[in-house]
N, C-alpha and C positions, 0 to 999 in steps of 0.2 A: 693484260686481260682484267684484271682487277682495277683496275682506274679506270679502263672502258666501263666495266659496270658502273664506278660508282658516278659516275660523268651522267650516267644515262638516270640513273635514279634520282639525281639529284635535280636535273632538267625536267622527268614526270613530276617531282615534287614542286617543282616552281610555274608548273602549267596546270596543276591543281589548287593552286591560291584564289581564293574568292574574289569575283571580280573580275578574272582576267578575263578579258576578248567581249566581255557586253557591250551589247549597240543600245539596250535599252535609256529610253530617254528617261525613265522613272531613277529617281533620286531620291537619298536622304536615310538616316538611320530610325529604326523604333526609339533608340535611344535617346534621341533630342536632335535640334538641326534642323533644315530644313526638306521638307517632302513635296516633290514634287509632282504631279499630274497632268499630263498633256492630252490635249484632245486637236485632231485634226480636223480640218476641213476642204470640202472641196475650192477650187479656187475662181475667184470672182461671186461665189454663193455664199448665202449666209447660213440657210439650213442646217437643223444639226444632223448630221446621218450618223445614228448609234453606230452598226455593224460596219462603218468606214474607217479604215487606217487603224485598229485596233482600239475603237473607241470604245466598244464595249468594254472590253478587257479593263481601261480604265477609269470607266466608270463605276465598275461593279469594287475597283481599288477604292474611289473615292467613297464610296458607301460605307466602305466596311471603316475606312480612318474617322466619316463624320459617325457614325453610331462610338467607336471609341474614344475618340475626345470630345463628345456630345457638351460636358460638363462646361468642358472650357475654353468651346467655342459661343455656346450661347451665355454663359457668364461675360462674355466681352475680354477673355484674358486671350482667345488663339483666334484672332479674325482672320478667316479666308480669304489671301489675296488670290483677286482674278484679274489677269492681263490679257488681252486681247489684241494678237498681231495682224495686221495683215500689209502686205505689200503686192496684192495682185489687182489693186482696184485702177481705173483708168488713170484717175486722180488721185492725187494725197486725203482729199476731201471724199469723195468715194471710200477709199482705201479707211479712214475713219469710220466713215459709219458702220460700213462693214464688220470693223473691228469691235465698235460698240454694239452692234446686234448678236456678234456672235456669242459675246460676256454673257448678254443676257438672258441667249437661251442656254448655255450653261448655268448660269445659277437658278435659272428656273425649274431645272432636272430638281435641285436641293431644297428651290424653296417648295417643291410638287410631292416630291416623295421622300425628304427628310425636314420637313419642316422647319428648316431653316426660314430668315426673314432678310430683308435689304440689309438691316442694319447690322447682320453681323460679315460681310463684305468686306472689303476694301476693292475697289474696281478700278485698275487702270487699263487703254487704250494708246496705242504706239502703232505709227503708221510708218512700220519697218517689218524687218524678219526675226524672228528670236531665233538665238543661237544657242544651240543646245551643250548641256556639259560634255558631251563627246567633242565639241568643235564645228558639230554639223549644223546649217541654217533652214529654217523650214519657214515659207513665205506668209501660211496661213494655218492660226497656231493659236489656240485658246490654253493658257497655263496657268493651274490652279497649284498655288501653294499654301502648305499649311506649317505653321512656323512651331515644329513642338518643343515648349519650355523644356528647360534645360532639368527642369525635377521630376522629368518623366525618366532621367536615367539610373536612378536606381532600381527598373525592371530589369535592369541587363544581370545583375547577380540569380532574376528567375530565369534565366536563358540558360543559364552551368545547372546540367543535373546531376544532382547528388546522389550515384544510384544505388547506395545501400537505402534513403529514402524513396526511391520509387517514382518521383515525379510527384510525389503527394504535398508536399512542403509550397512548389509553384502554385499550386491548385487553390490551399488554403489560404496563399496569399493575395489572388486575386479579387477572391469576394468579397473582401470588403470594399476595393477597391470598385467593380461593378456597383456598390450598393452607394457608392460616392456618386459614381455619374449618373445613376437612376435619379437623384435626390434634383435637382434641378431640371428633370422633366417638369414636374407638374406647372412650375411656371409658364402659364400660359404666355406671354410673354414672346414665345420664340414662336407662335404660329399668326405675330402681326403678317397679313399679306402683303403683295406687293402692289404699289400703287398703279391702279388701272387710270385709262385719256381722261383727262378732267375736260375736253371741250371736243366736240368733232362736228363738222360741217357734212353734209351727207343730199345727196340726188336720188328720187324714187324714178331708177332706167325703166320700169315698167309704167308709170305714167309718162315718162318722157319721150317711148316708144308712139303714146296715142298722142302727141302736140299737146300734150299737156304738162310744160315744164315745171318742174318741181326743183324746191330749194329745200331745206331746212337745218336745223341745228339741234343739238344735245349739248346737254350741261350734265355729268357724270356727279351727282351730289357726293355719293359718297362708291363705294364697291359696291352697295348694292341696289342703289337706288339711280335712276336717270327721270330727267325731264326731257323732255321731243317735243319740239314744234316743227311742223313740214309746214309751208306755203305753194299755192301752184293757182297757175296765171297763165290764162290762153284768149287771145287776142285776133282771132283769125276771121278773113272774110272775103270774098270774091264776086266779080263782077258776075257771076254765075248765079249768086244767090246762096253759096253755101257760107254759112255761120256758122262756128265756134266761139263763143265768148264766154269764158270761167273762171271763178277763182272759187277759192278755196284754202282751208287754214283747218289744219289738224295736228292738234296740243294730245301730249298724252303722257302720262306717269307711267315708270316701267320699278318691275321688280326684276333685280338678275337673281338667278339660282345656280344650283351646282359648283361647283368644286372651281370651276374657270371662268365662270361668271360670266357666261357666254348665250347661255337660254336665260330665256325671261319671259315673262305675263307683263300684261297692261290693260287701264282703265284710258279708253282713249275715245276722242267727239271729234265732230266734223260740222263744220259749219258753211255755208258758201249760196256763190248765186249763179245761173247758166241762163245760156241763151244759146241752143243748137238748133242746124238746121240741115239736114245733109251735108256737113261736117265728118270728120272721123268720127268721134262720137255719134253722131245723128245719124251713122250707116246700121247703127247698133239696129236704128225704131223703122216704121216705115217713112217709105222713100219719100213722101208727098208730108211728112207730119212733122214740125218744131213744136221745140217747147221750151217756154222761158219759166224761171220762178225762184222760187229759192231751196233751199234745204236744210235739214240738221241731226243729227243723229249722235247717240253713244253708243261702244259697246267694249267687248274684253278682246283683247291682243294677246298671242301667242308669235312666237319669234325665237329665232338664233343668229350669233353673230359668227360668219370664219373667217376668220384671218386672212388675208395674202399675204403681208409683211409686219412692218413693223410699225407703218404709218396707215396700210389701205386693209379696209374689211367687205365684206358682200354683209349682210343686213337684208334676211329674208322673214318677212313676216304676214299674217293673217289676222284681218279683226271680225266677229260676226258680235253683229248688234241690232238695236232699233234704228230705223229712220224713219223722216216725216217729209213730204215734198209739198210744197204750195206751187202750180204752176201753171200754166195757160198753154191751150194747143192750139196750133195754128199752120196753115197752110200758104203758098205766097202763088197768087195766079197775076201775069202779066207785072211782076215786080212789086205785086202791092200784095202786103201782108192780109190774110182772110185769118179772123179768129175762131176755129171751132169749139173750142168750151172757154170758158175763163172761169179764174177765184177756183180750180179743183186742188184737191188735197188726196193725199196716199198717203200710208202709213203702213209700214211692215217690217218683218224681220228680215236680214238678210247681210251678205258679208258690206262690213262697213267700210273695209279698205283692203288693200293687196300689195304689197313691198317686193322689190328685188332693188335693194338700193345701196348704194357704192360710199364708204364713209370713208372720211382722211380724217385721223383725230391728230391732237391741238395738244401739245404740254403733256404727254402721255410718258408712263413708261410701260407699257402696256407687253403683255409678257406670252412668247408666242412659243410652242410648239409644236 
């Protein structure tokens, strides 16, 4: 009876050892070593879903690590490696990009709300499964490590409480320690952003809805500034009599605002020549009246960009301004053009352009959540 007990004690005590029976994928000691972080995702999507596979849980982990090694990650001494797996793309090529999108919007949680910057990353991409320290492989798998120097283990003697002192001894020792990683906040420094498309090609769907095809381009100068030039060119005409013939060129300077750089203002002109005639356009005026001439106009631009991916945006915007019209009215009886006024002029206020346009940017790391 007495070996029966002590058999049984000794098996609760060996099923009480720290450690035993965890599935968690979270590694690594406060002491030093490495820490690791896992975030999942769905498979074949790049999306980050927080409340997915316990992603919140580690995110709220990696929060609390980047606020206490703040010091010595933005000193450049603990750079955050990020790897990015995926192995559920169609392709290998697929399966990359994937794996690079997913990086990104991971470290864009840190660079959004811990102000972290690119440069204190390390980023790699592998188009396989990671395997996890239990053994187990998971196909689609963002994991964030954080490598803590090996001088961070002399906290483990604050982990032994001494409890004739009370816990007060830990206490005293740590503020000074907080007032170390406070001290390389102020370097600005750690809130360089990340670099947004430096080029993007872009179609306004809502002129190209009226046969009025439109092209144009952006040049991103800096995060906060862009240049835009649209182009649009309509060329149409029928044995019926109906004309459409337009072009058009509208240049415009933008300023991005807010936090994601995503809304903006602009100082934007239009300049161009028409010739309608019972056209799409010409169904706007009456049925029996064209009108050729020219036009030109400025005015202010308001706008926002959202996202679809990682390459494609919507690009919706409103300009109201001045315009000025020189143009000629005319009717066509038996095929031959009849001119009712000529050399007329207008001039008024009113909106100068109208966007729903579809952008692919160019050279980007443009950063989506």
């Amino acid at each position: 009876m007495m070996r029966k007990t002590l058999l049984a004690g000794l098996f609760l005590l060996f099923l009480s050892l720290p450690g035993y029976g965890s599935e968690t994928l979270y590694s690594g000691s406060p002491t030093g070593g490495d820490t690791i972080i896992t975030f999942r995702f769905v498979p074949g999507e790049d999306m980050f879903y927080v409340p997915y596979g316990g992603n919140n849980t580690e995110l709220d982990r990696l929060y609390a690590l980047v606020d206490e090694y703040r010091a010595e990650i933005t000193s450049g001494r603990m750079p955050v490696d990020v790897d990015g797996y995926c192995a559920s793309g169609e392709t290998p090529e697929a399966s990359f990009r994937i794996a690079v999108t997913r990086s990104n919007r991971v470290k864009s949680e840190l660079i959004v709300h811990k102000r972290l910057a690119e440069e204190h990353f390390i980023t790699k991409n592998h188009v396989s499964a990671y395997t996890a320290p239990d053994g187990k492989t998971y196909r689609d798998m963002v994991v964030v490590t954080l490598r803590i120097p090996a001088k961070e283990q002399p906290k483990q003697p604050k982990l032994v409480k001494e409890e004739p002192r009370c816990e007060e001894p830990p206490v005293e020792e740590r503020q000074p320690e907080s007032v170390v990683e406070q001290q390389p906040e102020p370097v600005v420094e750690i809130a360089v952003p990340a670099k947004f498309y430096c080029f993007a090609v872009r179609t306004n769907l809502l002129y190209d809805a009226f046969l009025l095809p439109t092209l144009g381009v952006e040049w991103r100068v800096n995060r906060h500034i862009g240049i835009k030039v649209d182009g649009s060119h309509s060329w149409l005409g029928n044995e019926k009599g109906k004309v459409q013939k337009i072009w058009l060129v509208s240049p415009e300077v933008r300023w991005y605002l807010l936090n994601n750089k995503r809304f903006y203002v602009g100082v934007g002109a239009n300049i161009g020549e028409y010739n309608i005639y019972k056209g799409m356009l010409g169904s706007l005026f009456s049925d029996d009246t064209g009108y050729q001439g020219k036009l030109w106009g400025a005015g202010l631009t308001v706008g926002y960009q959202l996202c679809l991916s990682h390459r494609f945006s919507f690009d919706f915007n409103l300009g109201l301004g001045y315009t000025r019209m020189e143009y000629d009215r005319f009717t066509v009886s038996n095929k031959v053009r009849v001119f009712k006024d000529r050399d007329k002029t207008k001039n008024f206020w009113s909106p100068t352009q109208a966007g729903i346009s579809l952008i692919w940017t160019i050279g980007s790391n443009n950063i989506v959540r």
